[in-house]
VODO-267991 format. One record per residue: x, y, z of N, C-alpha, C, CB in turn. Coordinates in pm, whole numbers, padded with zeros to 5 digits, always signed. Each point is the difference from the previous one (the first is absolute). Glycine has a CB too. Example, Ala and Ser with C-alpha at 12.3 -4.5 7.8 and 13.67 -1.06 7.14 Angstrom:
REM VODO-267991
+01319-00569+00780-00089+00119+00000+00090+00120+00000-00189-00117+00125 +00154+00222-00197+00082+00119+00006-00077+00109+00073+00118-00063-00215 
This chain:
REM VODO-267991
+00350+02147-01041+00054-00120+00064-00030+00005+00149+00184-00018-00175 -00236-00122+00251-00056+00041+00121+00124+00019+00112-00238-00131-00068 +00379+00114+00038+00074+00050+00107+00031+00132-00005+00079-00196+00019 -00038+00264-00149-00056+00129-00020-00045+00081+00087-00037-00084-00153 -00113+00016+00135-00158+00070+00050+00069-00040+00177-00279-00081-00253 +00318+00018+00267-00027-00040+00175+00148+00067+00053-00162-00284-00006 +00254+00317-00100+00126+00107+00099-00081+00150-00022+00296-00139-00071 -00372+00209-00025-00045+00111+00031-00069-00003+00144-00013+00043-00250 -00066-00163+00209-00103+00009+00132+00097-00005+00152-00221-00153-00157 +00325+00090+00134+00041+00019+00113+00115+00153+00005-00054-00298+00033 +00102+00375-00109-00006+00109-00008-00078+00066+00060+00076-00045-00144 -00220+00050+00106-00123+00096+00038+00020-00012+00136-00179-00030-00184 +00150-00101+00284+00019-00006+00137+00093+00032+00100-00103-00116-00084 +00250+00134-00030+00085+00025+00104+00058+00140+00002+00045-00235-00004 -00095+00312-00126+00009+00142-00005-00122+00076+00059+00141-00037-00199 -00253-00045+00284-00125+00087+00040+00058+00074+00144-00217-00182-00115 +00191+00293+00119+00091+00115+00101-00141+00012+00120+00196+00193-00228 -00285-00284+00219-00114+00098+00096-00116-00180-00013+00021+00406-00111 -00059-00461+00234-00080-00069+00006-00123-00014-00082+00110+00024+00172 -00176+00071-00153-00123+00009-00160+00075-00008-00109-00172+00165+00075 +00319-00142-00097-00003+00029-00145+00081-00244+00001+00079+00460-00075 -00037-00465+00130+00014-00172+00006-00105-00061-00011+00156-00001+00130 -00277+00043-00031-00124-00103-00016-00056+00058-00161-00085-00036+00313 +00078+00109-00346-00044+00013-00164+00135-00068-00101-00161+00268+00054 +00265-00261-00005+00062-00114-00105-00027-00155+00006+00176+00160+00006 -00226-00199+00151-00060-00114-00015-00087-00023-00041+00074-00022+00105 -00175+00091-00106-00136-00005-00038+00025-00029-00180-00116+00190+00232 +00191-00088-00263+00021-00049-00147+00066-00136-00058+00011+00233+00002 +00080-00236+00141+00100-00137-00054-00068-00178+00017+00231+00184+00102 -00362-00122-00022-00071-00132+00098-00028-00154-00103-00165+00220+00172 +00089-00154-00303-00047-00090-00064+00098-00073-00111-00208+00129+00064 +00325-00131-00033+00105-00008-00114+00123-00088+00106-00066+00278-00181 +00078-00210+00328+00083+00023+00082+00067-00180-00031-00138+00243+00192 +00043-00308-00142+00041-00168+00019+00087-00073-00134-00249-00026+00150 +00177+00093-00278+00098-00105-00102+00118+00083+00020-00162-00106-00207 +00175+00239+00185+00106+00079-00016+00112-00016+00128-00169+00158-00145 +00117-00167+00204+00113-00047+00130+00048-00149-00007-00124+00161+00170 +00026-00210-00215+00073-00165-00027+00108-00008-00120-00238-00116+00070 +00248+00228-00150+00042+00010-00117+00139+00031+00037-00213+00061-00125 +00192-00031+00246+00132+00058+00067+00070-00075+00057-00082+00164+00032 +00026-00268+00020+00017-00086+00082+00044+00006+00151+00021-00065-00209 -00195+00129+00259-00021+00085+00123+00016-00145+00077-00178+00250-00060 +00263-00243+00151+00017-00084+00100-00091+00009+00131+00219+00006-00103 -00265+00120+00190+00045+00012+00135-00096-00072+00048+00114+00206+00015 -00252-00190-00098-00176-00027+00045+00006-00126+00027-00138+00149-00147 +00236-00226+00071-00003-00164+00023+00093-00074+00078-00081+00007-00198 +00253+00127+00184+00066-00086+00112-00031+00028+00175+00192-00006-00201 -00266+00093+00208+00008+00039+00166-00103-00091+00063+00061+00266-00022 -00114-00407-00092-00100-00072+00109+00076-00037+00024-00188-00046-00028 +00331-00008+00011+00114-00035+00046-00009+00005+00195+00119+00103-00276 -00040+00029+00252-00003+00052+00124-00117-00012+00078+00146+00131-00084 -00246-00097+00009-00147+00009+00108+00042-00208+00050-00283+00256-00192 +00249-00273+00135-00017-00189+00043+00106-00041+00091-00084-00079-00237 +00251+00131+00228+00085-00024+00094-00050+00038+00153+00167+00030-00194 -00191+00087+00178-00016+00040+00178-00178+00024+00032+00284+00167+00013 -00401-00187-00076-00114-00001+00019-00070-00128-00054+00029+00241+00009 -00087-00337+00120-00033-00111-00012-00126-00043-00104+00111+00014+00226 -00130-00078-00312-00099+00020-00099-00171-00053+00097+00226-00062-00255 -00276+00139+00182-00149+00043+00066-00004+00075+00150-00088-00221-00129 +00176+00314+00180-00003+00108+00056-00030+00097-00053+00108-00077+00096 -00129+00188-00058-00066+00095-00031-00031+00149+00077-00059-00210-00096 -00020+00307+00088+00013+00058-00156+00087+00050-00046-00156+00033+00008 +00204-00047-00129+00134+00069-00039-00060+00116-00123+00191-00250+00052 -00073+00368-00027-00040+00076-00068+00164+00026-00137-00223+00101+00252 +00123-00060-00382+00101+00027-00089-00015+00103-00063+00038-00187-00015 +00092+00298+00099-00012+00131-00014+00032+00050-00108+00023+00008+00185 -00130+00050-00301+00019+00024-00147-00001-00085-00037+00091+00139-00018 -00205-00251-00011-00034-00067-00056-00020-00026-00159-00042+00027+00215 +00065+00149-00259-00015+00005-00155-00118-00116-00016+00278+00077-00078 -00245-00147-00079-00162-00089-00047+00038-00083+00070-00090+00021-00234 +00149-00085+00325+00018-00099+00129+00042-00129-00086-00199+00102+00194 +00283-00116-00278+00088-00105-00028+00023-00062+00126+00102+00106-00192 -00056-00068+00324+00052-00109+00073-00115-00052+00087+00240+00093-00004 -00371-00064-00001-00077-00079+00051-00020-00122-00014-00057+00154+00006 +00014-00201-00149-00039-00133-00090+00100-00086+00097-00057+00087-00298 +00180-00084+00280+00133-00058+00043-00044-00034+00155+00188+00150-00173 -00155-00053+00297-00051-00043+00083-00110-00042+00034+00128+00085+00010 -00247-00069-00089-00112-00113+00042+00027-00086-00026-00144+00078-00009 +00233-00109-00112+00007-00175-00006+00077-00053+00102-00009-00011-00236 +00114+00047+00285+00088-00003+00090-00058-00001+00187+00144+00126-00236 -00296-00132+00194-00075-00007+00146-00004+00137+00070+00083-00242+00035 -00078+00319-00088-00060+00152+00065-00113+00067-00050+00209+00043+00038 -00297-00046+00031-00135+00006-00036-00084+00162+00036+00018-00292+00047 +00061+00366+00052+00009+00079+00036+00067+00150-00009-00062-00201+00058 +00067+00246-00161+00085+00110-00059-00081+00112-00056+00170-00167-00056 -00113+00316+00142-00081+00108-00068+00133+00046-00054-00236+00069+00150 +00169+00016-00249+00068+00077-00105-00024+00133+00017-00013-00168-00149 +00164+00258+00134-00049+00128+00024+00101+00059-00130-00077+00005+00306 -00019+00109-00373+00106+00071-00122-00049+00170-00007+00018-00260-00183 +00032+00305+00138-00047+00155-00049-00062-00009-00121+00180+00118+00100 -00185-00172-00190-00061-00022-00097-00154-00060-00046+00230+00009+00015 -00346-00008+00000-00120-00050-00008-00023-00052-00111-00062+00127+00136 +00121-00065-00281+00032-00150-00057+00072-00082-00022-00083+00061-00046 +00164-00102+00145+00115-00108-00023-00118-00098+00107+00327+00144-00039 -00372-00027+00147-00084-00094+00103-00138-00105-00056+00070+00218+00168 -00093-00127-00259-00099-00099-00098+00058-00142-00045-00091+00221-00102 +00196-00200+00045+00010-00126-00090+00079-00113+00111+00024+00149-00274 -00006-00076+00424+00039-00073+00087-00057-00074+00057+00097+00115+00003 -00251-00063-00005-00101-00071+00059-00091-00106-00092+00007+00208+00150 +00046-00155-00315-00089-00140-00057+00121-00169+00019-00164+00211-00248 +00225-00165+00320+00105-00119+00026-00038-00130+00101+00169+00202-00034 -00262-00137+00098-00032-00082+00091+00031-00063+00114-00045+00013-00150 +00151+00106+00194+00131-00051+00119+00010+00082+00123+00152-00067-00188 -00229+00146+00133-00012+00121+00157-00084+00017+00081+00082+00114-00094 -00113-00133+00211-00120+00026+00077-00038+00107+00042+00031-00163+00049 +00084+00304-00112-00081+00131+00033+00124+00085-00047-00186-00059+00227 +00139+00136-00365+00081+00107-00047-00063+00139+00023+00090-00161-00168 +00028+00245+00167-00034+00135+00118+00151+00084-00088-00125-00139+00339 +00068+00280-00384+00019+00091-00068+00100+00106+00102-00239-00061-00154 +00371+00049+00142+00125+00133+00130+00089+00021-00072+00005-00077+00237 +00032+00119-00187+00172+00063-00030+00103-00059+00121-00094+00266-00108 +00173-00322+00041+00095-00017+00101+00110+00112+00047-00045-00222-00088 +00093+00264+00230+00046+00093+00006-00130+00126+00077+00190-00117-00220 -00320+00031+00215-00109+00102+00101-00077-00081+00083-00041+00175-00167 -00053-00156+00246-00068-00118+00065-00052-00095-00065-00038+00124+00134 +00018-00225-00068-00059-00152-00065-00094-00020+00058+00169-00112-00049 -00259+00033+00007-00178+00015+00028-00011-00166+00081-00118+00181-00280 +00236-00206+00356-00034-00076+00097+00056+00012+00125-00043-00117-00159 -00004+00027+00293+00045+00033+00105+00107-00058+00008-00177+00044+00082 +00267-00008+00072+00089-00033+00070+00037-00172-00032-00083+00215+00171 +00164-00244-00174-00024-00157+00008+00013-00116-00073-00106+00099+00088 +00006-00048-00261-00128-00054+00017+00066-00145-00133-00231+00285+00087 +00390-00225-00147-00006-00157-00092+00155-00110+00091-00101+00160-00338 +00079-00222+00277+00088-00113+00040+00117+00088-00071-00157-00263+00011 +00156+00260-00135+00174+00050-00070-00079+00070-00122+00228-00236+00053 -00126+00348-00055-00015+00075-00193+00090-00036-00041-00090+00202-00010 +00055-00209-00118+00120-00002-00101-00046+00092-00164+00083-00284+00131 +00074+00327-00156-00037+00123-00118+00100-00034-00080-00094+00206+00121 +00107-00194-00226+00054-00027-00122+00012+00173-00135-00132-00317+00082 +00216+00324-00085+00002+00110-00101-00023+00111+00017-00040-00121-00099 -00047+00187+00232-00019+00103+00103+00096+00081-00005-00108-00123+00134 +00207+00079-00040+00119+00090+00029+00090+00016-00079-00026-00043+00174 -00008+00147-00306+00083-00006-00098-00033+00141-00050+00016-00264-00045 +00030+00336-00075+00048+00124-00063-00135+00037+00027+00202-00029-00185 -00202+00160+00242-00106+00060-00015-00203-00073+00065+00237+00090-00225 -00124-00203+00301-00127-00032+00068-00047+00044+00133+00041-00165-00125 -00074+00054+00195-00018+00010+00162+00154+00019+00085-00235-00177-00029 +00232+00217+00071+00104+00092+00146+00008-00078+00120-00084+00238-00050 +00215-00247+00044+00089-00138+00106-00137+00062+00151+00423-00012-00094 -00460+00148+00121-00111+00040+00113-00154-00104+00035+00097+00259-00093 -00110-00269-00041-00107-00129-00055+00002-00121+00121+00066+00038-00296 +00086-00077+00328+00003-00131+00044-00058+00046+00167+00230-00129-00189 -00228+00237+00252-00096+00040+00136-00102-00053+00008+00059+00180+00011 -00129-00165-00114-00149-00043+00002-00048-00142-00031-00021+00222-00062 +00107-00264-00036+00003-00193+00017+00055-00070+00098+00022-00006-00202 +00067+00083+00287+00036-00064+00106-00075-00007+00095+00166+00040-00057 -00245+00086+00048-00103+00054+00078-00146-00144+00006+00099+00315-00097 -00156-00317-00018-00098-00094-00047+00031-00161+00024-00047+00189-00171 +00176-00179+00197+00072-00188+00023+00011-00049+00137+00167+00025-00190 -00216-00126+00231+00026-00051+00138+00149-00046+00048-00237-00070-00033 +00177+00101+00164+00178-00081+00098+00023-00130-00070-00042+00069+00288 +00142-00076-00357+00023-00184-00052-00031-00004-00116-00062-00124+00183 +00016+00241-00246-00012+00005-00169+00099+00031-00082-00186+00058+00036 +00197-00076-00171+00094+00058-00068+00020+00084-00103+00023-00145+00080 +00064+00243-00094+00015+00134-00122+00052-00066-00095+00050+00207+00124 -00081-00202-00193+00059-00099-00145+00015+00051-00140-00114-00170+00106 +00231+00260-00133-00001+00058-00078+00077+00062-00094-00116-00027+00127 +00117+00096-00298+00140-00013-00073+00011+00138+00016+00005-00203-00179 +00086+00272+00145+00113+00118-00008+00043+00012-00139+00093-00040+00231 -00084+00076-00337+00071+00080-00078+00141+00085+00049-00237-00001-00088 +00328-00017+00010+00135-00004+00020+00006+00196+00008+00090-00299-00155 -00097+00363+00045+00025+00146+00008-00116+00020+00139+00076+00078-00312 -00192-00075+00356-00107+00038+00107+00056-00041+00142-00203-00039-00172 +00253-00096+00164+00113+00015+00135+00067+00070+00024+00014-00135-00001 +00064+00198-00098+00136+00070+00022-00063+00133+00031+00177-00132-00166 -00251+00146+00159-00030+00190-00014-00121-00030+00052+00114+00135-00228 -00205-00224+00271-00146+00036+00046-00028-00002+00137-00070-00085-00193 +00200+00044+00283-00015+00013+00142+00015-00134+00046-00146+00198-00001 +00122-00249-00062-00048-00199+00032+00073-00044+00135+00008-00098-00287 +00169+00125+00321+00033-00068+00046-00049+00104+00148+00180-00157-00202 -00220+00274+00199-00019+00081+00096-00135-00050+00061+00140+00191-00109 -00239-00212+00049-00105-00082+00045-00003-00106+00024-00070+00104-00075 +00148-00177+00055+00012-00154+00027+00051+00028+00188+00101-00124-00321 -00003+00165+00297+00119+00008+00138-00135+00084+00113+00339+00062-00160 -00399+00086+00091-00099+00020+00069-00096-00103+00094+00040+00154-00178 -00103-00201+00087-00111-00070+00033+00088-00153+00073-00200+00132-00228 +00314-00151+00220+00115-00128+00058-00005+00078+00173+00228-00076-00283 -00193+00212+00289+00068+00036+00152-00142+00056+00053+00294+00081-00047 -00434-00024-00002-00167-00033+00055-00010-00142+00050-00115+00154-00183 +00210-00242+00138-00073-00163+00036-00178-00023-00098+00135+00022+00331 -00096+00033-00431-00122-00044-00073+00022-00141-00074-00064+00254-00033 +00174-00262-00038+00046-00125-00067+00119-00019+00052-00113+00019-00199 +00127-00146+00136+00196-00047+00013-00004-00086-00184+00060-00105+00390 +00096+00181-00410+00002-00063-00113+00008-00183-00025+00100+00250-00025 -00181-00315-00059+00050-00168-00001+00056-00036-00133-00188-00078+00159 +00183+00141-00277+00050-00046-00126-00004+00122-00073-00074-00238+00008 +00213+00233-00122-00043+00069-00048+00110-00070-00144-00116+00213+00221 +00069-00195-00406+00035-00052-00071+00167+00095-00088-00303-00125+00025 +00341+00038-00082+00141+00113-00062-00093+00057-00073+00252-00117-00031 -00195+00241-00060-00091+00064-00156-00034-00090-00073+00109+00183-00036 -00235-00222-00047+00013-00039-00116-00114+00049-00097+00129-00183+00106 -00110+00136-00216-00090+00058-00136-00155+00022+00051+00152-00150-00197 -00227+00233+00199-00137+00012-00033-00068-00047-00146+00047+00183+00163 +00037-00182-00266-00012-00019-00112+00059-00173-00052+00011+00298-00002 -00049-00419-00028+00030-00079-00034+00078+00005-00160-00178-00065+00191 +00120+00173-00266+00017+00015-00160+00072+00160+00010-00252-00170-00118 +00169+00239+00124+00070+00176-00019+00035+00034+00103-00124+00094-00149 +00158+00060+00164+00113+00035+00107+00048-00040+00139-00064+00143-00117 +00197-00204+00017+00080-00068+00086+00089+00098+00106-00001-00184-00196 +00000+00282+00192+00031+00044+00086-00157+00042+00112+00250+00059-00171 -00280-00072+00186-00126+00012+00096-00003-00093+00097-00126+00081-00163 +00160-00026+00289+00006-00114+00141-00079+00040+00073+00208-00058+00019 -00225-00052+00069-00053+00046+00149+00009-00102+00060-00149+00156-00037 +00110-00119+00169+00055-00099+00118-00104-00034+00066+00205+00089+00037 -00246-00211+00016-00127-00017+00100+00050-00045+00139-00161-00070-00196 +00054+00180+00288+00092-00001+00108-00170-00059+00061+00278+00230+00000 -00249-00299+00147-00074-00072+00122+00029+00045+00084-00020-00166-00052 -00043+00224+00119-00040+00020+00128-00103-00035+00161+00092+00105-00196 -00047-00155+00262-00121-00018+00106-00067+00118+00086+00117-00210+00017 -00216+00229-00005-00076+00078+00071+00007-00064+00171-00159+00064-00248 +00206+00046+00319+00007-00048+00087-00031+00104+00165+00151-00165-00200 
């Protein structure tokens, strides 16, 4: 049964203890990943054009979407007038099937949580979806997107409920708040990641300005 198949798979990802050993559960989960998450009724890829469209004016640019996985939320914002979006994942094949989508103008292979293969500056706003969660990328991660985002851009991004509490989140936030790197502008109550299965599964999407 494909919800079954898509809670192991998400098992596999959130029990991987070591970065190589996650990008090989994606790699396995890549070609399956999209029905099985819809089966779930994966929310985040589609609600955070939400957010992107509130505080980033449509056809600005470049925006980046950190862990892009097979880039579900591209399609969405191109229609939505963003024409301009790179994709970044650990995974090379999720990056494949991201790019037969037709929504990205430049996908690029990192880890979040180590350097990023662009300069100072260089996008208008990121936004990440599903990232900061069990066994993923590390509240440290957000240095380097803040790093890559311009004065007047925005951090745009969800949280998982247990990874807040224990992953540092609010320590980096307040960090990077008393640097004068950002100031907080929005941020959402908990709610479901899951439209259909686990209902207990939250997270929060928080905004930030780069500043």
């Amino acid at each position: 049964m494909i919800v079954d198949k898509a809670n192991a798979a998400l098992d596999s990802v959130y029990t991987a203890d070591t970065p190589e050993a996650l990008a090989e559960a994606y790699a396995a989960w890549a070609a399956t990943y999209d029905s099985e998450t819809a089966s779930l009724g994966y929310l985040l890829p589609f609600l955070i054009t939400a957010w992107v469209a509130r505080h980033v004016p449509a056809g600005e640019g470049p925006l980046l979407d950190a862990g892009c996985g097979t880039g579900l939320s591209g399609p969405s914002l191109k229609a939505l007038g963003y024409n301009d979006i790179a994709g970044l994942d650990l995974s090379d094949n999720m990056l494949k099937i991201a790019g037969s989508r037709n929504a990205y103008s430049e996908l690029k292979q990192a880890m979040l949580g180590g350097p990023l293969p662009w300069p100072d500056d260089h996008f208008r706003a990121f936004f990440s979806t599903g990232v900061f969660t069990i066994s993923h990328a590390p509240a440290s991660g957000l240095h380097e997107l803040v790093r890559i985002t311009r004065k007047g851009g925005h951090a745009i991004f969800t949280v998982r409920d247990q990874v807040f509490a224990n992953g540092g989140f609010q320590a980096v936030f307040d960090e990077l708040e008393q640097a004068k790197k950002w100031r907080p502008v929005e941020q959402s109550p908990w709610f479901r990641c899951y439209a259909i299965a686990e209902p207990d599964a939250l997270v929060k999407t928080f905004v930030f300005e780069v500043v």
